[in-house]
PQR file with spaces between the fields and no chain letter, atoms N, CA, C, O and H, PARSE charges and radii, in Angstrom:
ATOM       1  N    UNK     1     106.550  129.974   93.356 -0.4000 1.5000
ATOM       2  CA   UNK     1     106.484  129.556   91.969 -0.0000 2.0000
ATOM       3  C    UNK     1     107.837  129.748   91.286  0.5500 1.7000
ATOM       4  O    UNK     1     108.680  130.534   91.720 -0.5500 1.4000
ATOM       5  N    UNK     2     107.996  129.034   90.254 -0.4000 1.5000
ATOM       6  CA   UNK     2     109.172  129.339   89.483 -0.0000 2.0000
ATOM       7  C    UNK     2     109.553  130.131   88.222  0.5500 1.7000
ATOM       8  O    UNK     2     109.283  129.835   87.058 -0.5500 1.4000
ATOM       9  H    UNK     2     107.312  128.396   89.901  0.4000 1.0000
ATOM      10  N    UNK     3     110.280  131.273   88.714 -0.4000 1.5000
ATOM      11  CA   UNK     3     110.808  132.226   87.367 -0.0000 2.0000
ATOM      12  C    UNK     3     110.693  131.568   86.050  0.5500 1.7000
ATOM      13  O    UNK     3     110.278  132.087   85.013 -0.5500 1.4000
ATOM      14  H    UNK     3     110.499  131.513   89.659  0.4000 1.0000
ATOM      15  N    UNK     4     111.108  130.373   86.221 -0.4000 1.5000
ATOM      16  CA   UNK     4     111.089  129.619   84.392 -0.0000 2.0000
ATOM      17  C    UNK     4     109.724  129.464   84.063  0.5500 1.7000
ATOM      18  O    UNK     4     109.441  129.797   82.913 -0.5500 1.4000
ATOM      19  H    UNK     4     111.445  129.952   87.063  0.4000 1.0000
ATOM      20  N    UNK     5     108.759  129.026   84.807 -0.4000 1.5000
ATOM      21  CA   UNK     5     107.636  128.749   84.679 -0.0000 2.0000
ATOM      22  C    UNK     5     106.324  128.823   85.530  0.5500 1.7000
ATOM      23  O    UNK     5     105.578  127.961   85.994 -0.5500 1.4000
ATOM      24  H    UNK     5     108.989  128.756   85.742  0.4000 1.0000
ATOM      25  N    UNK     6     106.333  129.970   85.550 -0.4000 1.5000
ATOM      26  CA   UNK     6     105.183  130.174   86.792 -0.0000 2.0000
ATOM      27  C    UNK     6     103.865  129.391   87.186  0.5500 1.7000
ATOM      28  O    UNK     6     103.040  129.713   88.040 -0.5500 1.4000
ATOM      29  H    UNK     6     106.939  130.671   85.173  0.4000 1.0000
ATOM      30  N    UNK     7     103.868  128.462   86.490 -0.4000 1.5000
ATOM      31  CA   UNK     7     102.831  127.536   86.824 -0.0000 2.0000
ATOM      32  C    UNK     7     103.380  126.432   87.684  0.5500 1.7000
ATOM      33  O    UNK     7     102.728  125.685   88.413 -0.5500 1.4000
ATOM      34  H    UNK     7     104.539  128.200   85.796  0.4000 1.0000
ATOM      35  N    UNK     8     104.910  126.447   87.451 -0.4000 1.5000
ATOM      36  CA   UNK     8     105.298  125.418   88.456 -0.0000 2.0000
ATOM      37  C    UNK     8     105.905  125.661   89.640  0.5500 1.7000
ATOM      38  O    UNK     8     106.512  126.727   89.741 -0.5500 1.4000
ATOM      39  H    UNK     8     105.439  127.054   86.858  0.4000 1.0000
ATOM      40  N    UNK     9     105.881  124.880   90.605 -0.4000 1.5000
ATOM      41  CA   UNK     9     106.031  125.717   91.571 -0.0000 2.0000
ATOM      42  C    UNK     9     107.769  125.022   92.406  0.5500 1.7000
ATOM      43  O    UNK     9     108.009  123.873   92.035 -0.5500 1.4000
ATOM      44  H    UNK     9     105.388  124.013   90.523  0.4000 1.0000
ATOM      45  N    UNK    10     108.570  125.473   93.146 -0.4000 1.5000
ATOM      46  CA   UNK    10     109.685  125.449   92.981 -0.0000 2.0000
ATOM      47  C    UNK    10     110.131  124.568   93.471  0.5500 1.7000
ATOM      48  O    UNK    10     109.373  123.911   94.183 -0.5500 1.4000
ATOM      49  H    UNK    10     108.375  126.406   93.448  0.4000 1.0000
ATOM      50  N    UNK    11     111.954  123.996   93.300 -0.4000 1.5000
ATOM      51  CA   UNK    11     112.379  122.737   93.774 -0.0000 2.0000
ATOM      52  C    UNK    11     112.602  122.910   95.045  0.5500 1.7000
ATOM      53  O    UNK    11     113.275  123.881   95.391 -0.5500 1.4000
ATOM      54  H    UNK    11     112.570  124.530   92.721  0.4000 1.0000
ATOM      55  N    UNK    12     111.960  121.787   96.240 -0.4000 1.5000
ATOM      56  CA   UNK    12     111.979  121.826   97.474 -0.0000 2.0000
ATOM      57  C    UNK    12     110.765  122.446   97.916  0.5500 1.7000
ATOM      58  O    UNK    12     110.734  122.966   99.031 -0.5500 1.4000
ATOM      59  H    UNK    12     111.413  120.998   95.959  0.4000 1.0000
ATOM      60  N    UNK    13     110.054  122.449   97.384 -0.4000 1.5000
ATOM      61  CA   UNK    13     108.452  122.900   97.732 -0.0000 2.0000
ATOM      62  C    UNK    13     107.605  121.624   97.283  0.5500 1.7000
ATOM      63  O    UNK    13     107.791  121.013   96.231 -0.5500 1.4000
ATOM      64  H    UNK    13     110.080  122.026   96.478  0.4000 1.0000
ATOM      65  N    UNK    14     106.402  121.244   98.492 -0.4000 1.5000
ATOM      66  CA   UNK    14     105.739  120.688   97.905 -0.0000 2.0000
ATOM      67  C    UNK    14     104.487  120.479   97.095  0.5500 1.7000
ATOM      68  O    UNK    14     103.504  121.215   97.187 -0.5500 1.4000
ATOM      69  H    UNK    14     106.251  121.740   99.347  0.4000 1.0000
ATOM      70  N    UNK    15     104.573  119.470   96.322 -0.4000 1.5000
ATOM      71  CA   UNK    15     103.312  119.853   94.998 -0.0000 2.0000
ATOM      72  C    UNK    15     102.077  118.685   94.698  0.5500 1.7000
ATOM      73  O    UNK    15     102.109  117.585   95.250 -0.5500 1.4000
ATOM      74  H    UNK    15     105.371  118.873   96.248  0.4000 1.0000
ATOM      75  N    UNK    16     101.623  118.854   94.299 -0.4000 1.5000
ATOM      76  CA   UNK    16     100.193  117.544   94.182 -0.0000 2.0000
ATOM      77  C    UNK    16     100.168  117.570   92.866  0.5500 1.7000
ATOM      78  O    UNK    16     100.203  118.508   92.070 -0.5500 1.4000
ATOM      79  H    UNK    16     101.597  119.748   93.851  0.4000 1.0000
ATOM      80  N    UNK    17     100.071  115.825   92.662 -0.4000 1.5000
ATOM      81  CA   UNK    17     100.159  115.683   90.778 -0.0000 2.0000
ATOM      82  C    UNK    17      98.635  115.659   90.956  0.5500 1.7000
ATOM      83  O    UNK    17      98.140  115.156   91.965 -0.5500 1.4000
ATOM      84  H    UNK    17     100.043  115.063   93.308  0.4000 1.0000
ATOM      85  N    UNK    18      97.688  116.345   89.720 -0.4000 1.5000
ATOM      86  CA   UNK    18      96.692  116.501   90.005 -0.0000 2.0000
ATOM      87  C    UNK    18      95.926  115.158   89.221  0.5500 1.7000
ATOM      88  O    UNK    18      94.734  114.927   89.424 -0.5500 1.4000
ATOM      89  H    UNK    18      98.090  116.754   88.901  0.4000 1.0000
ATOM      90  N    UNK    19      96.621  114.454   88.462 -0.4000 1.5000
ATOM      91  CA   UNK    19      96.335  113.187   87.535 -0.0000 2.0000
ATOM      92  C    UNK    19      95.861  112.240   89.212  0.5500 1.7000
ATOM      93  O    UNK    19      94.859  111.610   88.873 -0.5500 1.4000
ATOM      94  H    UNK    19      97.589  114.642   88.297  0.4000 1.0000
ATOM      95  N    UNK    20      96.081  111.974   90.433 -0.4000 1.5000
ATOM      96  CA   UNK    20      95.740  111.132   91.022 -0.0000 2.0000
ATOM      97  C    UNK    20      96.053  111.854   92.599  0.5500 1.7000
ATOM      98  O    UNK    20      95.918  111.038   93.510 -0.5500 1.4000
ATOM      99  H    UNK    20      96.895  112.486   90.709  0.4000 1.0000
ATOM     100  N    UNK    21      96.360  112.944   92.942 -0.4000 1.5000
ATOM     101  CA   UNK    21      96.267  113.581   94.273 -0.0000 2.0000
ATOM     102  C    UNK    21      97.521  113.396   94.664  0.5500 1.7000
ATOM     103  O    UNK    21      97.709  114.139   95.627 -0.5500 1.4000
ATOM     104  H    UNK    21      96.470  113.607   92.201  0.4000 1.0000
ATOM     105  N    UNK    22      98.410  112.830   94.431 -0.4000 1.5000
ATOM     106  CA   UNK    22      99.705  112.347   95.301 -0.0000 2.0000
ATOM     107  C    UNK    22      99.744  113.438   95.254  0.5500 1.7000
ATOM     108  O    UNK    22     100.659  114.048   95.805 -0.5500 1.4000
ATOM     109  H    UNK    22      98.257  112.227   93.649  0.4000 1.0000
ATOM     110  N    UNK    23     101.460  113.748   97.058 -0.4000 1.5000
ATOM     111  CA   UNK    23     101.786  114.956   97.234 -0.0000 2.0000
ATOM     112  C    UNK    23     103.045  114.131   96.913  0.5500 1.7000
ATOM     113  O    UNK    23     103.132  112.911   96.770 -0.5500 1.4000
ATOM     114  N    UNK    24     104.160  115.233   96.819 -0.4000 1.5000
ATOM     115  CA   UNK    24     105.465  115.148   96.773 -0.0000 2.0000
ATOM     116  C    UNK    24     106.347  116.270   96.583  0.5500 1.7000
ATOM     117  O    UNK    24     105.821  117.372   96.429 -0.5500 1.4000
ATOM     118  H    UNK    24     104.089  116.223   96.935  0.4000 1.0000
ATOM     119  N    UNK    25     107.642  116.170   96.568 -0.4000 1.5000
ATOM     120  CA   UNK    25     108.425  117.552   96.650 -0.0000 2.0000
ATOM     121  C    UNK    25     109.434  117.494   95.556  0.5500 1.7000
ATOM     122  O    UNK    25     110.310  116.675   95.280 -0.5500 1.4000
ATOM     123  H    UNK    25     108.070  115.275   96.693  0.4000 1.0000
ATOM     124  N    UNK    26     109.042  118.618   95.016 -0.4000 1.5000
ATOM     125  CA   UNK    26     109.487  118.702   93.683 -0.0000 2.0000
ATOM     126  C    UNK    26     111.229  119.066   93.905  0.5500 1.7000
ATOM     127  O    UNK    26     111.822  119.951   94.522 -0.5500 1.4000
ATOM     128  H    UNK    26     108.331  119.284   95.240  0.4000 1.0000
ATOM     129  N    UNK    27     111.620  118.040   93.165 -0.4000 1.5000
ATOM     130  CA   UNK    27     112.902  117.852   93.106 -0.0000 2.0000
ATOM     131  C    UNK    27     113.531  118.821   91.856  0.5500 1.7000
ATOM     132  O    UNK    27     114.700  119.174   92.008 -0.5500 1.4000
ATOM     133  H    UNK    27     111.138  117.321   92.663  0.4000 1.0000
ATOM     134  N    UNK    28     112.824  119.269   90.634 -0.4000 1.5000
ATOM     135  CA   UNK    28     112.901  119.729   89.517 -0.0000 2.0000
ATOM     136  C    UNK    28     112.329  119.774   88.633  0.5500 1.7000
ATOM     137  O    UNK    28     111.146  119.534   88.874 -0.5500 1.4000
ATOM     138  H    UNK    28     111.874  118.982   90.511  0.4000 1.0000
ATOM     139  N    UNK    29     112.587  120.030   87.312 -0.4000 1.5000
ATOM     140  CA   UNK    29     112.058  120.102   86.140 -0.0000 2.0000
ATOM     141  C    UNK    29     113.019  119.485   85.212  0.5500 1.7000
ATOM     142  O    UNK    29     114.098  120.066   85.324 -0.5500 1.4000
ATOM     143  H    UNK    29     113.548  120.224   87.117  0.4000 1.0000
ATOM     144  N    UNK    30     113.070  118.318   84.134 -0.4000 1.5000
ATOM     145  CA   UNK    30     113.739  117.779   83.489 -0.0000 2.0000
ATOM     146  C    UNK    30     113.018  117.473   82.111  0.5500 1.7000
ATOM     147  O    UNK    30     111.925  116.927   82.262 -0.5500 1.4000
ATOM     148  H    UNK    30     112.193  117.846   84.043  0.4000 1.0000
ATOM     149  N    UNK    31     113.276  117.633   81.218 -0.4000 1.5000
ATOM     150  CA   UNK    31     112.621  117.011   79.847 -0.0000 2.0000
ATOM     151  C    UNK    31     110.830  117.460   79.334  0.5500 1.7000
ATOM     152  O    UNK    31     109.979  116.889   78.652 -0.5500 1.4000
ATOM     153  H    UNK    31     114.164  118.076   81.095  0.4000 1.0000
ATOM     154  N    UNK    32     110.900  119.080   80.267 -0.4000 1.5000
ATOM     155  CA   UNK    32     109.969  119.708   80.273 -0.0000 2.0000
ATOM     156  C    UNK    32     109.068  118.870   81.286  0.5500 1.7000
ATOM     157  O    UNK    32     107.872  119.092   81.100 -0.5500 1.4000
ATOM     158  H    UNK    32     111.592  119.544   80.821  0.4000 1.0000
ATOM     159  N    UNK    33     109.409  117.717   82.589 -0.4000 1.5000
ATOM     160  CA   UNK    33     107.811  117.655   83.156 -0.0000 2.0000
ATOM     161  C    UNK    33     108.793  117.551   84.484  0.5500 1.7000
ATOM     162  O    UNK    33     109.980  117.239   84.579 -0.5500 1.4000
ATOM     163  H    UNK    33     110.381  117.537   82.740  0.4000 1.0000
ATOM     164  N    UNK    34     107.944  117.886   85.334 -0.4000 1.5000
ATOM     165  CA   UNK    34     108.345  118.173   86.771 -0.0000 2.0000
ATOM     166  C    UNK    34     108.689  116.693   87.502  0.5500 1.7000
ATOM     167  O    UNK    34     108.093  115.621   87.608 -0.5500 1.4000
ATOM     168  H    UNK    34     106.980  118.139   85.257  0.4000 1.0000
ATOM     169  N    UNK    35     109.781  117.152   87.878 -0.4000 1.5000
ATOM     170  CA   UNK    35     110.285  115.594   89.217 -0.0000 2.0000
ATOM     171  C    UNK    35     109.400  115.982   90.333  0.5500 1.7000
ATOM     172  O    UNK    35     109.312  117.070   90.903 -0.5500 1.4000
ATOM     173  H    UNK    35     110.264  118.023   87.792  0.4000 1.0000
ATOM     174  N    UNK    36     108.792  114.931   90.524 -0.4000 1.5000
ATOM     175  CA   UNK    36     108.371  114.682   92.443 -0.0000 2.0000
ATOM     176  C    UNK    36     108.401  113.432   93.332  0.5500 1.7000
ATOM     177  O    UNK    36     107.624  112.477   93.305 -0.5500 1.4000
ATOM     178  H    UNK    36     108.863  114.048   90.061  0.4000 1.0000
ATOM     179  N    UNK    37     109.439  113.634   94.108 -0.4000 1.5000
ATOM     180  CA   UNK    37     109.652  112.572   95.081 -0.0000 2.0000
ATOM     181  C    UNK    37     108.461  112.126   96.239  0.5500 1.7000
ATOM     182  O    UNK    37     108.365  112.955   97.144 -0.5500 1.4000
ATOM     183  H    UNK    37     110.070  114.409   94.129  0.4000 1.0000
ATOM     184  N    UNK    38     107.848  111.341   96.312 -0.4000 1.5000
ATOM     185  CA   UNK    38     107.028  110.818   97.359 -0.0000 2.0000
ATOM     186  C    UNK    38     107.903  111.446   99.199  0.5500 1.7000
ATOM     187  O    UNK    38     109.087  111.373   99.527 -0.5500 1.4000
ATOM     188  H    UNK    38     107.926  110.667   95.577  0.4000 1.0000
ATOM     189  N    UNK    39     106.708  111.996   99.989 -0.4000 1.5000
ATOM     190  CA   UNK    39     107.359  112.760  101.350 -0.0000 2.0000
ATOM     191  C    UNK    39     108.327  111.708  102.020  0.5500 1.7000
ATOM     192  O    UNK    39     109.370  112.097  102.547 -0.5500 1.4000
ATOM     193  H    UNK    39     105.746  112.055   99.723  0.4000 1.0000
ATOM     194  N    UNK    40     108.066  110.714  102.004 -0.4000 1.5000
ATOM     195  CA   UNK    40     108.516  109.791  102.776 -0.0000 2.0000
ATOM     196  C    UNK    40     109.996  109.239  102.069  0.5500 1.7000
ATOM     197  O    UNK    40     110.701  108.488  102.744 -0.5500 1.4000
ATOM     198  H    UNK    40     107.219  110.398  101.576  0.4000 1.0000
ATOM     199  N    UNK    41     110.362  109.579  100.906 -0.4000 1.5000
ATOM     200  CA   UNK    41     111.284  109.205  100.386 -0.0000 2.0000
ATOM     201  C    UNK    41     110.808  108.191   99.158  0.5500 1.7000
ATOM     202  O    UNK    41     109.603  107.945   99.123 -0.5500 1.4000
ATOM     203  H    UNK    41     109.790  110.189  100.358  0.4000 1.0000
ATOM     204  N    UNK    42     111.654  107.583   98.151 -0.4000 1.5000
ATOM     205  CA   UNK    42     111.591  106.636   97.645 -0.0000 2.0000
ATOM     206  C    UNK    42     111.482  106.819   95.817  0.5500 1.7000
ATOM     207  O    UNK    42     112.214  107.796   95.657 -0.5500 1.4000
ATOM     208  H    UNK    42     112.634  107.783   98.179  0.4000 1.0000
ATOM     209  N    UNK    43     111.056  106.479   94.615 -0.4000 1.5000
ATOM     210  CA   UNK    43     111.438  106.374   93.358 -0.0000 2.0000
ATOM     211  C    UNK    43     110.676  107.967   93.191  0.5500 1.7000
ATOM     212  O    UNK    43     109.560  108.281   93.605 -0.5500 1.4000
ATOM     213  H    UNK    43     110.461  105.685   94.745  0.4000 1.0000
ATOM     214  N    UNK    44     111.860  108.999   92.306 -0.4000 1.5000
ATOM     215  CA   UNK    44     110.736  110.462   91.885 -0.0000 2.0000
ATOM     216  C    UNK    44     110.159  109.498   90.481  0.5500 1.7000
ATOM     217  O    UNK    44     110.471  108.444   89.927 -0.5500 1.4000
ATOM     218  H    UNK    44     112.766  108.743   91.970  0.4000 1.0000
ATOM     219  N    UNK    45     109.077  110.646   90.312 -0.4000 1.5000
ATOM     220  CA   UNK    45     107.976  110.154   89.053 -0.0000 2.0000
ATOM     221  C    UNK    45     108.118  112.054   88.720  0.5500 1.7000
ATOM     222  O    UNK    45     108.568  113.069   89.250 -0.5500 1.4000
ATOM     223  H    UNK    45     108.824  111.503   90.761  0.4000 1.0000
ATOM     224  N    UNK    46     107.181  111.481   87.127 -0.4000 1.5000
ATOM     225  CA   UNK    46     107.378  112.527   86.390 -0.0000 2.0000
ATOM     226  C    UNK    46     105.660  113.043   85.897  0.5500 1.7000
ATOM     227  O    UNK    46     104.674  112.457   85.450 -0.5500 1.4000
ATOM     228  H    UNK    46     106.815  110.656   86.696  0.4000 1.0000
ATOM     229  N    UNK    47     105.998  114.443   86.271 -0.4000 1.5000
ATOM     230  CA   UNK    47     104.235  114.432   85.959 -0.0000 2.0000
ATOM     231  C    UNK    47     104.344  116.055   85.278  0.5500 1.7000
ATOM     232  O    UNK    47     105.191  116.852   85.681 -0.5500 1.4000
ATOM     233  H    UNK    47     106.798  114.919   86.634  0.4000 1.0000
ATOM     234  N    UNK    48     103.141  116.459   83.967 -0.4000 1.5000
ATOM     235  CA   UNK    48     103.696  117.248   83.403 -0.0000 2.0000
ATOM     236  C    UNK    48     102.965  118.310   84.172  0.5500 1.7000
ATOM     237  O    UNK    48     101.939  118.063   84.806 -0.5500 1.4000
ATOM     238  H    UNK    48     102.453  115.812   83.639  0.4000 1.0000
ATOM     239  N    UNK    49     103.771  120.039   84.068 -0.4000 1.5000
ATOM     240  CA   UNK    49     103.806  121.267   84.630 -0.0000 2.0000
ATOM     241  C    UNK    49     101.998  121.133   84.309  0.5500 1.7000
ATOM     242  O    UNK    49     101.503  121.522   85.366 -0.5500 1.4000
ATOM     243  H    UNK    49     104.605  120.239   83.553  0.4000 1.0000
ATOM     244  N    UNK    50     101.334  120.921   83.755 -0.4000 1.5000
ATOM     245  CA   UNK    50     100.003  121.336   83.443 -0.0000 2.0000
ATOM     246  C    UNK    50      98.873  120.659   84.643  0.5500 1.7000
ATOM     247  O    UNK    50      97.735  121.041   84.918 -0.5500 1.4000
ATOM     248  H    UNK    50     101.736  120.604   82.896  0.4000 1.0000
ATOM     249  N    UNK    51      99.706  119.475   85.235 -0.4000 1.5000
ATOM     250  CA   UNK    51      98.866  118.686   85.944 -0.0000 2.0000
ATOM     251  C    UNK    51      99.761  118.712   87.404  0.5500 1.7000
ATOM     252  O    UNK    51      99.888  117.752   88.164 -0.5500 1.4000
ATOM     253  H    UNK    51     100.629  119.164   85.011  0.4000 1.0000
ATOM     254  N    UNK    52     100.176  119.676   87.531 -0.4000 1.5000
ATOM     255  CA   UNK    52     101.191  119.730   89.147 -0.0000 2.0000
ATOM     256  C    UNK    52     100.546  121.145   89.259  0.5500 1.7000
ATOM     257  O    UNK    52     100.184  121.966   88.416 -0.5500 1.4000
ATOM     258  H    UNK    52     100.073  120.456   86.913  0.4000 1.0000
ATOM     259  N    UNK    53     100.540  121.110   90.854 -0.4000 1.5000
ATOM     260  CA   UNK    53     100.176  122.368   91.720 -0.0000 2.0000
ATOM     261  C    UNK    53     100.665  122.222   93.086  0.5500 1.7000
ATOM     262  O    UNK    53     100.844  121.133   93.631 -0.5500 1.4000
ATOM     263  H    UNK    53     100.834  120.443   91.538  0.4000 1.0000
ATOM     264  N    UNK    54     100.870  123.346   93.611 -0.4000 1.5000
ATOM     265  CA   UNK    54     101.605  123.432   94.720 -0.0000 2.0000
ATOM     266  C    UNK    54     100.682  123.242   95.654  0.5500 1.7000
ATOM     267  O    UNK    54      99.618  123.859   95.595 -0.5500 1.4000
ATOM     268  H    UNK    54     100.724  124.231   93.168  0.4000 1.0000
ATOM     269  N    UNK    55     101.053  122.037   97.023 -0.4000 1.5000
ATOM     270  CA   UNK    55     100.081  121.606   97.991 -0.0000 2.0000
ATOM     271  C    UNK    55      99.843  122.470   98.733  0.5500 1.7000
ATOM     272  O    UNK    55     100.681  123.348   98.938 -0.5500 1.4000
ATOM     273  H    UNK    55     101.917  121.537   97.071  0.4000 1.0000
ATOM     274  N    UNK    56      98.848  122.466   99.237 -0.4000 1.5000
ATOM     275  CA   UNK    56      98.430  123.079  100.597 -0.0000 2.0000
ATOM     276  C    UNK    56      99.056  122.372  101.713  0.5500 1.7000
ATOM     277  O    UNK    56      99.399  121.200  101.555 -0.5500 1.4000
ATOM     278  H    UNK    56      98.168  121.753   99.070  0.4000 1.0000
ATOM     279  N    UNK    57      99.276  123.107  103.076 -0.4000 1.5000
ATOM     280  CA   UNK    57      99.823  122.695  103.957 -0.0000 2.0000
ATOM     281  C    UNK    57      99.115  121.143  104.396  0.5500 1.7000
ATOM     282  O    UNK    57      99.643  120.051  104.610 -0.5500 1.4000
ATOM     283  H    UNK    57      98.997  124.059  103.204  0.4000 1.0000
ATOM     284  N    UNK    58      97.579  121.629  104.420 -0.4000 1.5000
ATOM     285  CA   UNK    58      97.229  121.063  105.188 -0.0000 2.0000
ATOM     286  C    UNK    58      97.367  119.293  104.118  0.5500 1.7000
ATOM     287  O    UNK    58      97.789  118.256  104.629 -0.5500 1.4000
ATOM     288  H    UNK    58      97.150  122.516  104.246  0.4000 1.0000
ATOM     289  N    UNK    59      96.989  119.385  102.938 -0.4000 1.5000
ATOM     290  CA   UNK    59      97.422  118.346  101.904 -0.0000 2.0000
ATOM     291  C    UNK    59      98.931  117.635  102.317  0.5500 1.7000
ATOM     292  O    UNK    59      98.884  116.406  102.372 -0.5500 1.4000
ATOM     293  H    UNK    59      96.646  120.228  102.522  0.4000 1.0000
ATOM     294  N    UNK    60      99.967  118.120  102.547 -0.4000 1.5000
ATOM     295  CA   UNK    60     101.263  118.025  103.074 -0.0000 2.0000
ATOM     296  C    UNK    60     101.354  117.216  104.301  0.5500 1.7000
ATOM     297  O    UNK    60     102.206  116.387  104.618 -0.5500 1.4000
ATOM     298  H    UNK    60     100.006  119.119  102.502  0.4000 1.0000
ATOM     299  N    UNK    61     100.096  117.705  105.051 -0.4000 1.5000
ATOM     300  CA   UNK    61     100.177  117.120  107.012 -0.0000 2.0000
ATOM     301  C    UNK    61      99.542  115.950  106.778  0.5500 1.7000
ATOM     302  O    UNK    61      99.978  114.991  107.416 -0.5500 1.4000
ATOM     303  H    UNK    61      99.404  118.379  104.793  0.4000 1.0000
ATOM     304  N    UNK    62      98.291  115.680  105.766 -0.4000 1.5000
ATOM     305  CA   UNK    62      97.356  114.961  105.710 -0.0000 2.0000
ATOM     306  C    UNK    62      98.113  113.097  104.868  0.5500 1.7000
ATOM     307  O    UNK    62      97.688  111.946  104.959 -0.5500 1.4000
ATOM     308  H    UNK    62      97.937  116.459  105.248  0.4000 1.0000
ATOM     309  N    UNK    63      99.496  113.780  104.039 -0.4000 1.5000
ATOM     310  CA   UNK    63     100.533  112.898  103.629 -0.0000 2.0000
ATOM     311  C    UNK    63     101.322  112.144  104.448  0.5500 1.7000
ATOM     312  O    UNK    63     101.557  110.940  104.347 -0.5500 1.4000
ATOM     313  H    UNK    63      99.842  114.715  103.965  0.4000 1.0000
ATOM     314  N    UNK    64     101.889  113.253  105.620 -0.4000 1.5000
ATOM     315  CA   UNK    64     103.112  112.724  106.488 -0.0000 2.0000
ATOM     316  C    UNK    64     102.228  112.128  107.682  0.5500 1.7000
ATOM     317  O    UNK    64     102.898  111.593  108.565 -0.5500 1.4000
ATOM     318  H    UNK    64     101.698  114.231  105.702  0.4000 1.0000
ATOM     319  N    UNK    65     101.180  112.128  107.818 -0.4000 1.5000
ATOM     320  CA   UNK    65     100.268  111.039  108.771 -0.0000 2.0000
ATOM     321  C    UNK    65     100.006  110.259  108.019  0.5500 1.7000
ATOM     322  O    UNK    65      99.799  109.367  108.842 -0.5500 1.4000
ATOM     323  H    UNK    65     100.636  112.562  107.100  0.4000 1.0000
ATOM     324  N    UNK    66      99.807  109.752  107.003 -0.4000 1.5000
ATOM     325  CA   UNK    66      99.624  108.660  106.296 -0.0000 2.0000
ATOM     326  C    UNK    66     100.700  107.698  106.201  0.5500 1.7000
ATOM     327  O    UNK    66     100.604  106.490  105.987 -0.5500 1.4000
ATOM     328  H    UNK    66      99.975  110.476  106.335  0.4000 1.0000
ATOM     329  N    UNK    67     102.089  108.632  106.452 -0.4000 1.5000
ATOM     330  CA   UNK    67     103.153  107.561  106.546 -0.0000 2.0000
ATOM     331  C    UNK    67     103.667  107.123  107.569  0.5500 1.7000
ATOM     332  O    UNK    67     104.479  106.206  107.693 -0.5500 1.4000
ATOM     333  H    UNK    67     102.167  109.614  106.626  0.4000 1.0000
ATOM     334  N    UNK    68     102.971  108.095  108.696 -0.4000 1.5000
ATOM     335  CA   UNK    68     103.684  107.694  110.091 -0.0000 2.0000
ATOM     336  C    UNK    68     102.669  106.173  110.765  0.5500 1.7000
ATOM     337  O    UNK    68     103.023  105.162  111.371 -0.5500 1.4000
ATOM     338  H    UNK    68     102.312  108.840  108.595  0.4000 1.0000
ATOM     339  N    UNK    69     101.260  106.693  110.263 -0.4000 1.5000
ATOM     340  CA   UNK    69     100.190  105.447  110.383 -0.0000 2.0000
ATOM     341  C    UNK    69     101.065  104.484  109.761  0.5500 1.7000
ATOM     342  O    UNK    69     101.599  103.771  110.611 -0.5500 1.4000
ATOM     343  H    UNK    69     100.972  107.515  109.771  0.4000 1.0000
ATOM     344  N    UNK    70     101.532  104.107  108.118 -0.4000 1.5000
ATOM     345  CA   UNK    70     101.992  102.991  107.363 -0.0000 2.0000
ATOM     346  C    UNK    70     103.420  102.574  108.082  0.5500 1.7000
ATOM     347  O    UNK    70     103.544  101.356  107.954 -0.5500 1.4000
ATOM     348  H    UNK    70     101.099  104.686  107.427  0.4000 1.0000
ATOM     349  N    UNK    71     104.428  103.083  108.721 -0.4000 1.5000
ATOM     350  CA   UNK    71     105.292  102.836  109.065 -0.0000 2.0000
ATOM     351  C    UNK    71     104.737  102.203  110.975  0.5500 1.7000
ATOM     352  O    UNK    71     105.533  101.468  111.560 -0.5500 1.4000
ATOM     353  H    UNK    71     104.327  104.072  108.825  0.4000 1.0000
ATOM     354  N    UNK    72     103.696  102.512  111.530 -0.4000 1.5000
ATOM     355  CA   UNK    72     103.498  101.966  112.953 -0.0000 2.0000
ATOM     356  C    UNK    72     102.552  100.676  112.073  0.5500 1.7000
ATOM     357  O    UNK    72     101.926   99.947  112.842 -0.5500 1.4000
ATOM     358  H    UNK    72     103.050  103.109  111.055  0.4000 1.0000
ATOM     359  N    UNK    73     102.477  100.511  111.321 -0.4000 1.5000
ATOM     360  CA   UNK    73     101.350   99.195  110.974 -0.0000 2.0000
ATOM     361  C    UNK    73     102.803   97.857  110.640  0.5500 1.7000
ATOM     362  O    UNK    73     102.722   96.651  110.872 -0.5500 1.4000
ATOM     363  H    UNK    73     102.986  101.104  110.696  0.4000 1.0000
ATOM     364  N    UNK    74     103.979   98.594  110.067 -0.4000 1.5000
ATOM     365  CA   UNK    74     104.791   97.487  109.846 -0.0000 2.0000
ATOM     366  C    UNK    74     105.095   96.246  110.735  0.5500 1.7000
ATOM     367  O    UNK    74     104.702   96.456  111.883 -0.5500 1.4000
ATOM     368  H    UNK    74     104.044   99.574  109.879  0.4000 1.0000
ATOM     369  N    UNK    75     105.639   95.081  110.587 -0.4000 1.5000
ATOM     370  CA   UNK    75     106.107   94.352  111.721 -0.0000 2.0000
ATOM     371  C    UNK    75     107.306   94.318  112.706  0.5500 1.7000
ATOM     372  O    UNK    75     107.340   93.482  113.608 -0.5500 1.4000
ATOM     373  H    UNK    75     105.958   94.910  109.655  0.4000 1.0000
């Protein structure tokens, strides 16, 4: 968790916006709401400290198979 805000949990750890389940890895805190980048890479989104929690592993494993499935489905 983070010294500034113990509800949030720290940059380079990953977190679940709880507004819709995504996981992602929190890049920071900016303009009071937490950055989280999607595992796989690609645009961070902003979701506020009240609705972010730090994932469970298994939430984390259950992500990076979802992208390894979406990336073997490509052409």
């Amino acid at each position: 968790m983070n010294d500034d805000d113990p509800g949030v949990p720290e940059a380079g750890t990953y977190a679940v916006d709880f507004r819709d389940g995504s996981v992602g890895q929190v890049m920071g805190c900016e303009g009071g709401l937490v950055q989280l980048r999607p595992l796989g890479g690609g645009r961070e989104w902003d979701c506020p400290p009240e609705k972010v929690g730090q994932a469970l592993p298994g939430e984390v494993l259950r992500e990076r198979v979802r992208l390894v499935n979406r990336e073997g489905r490509l052409p």
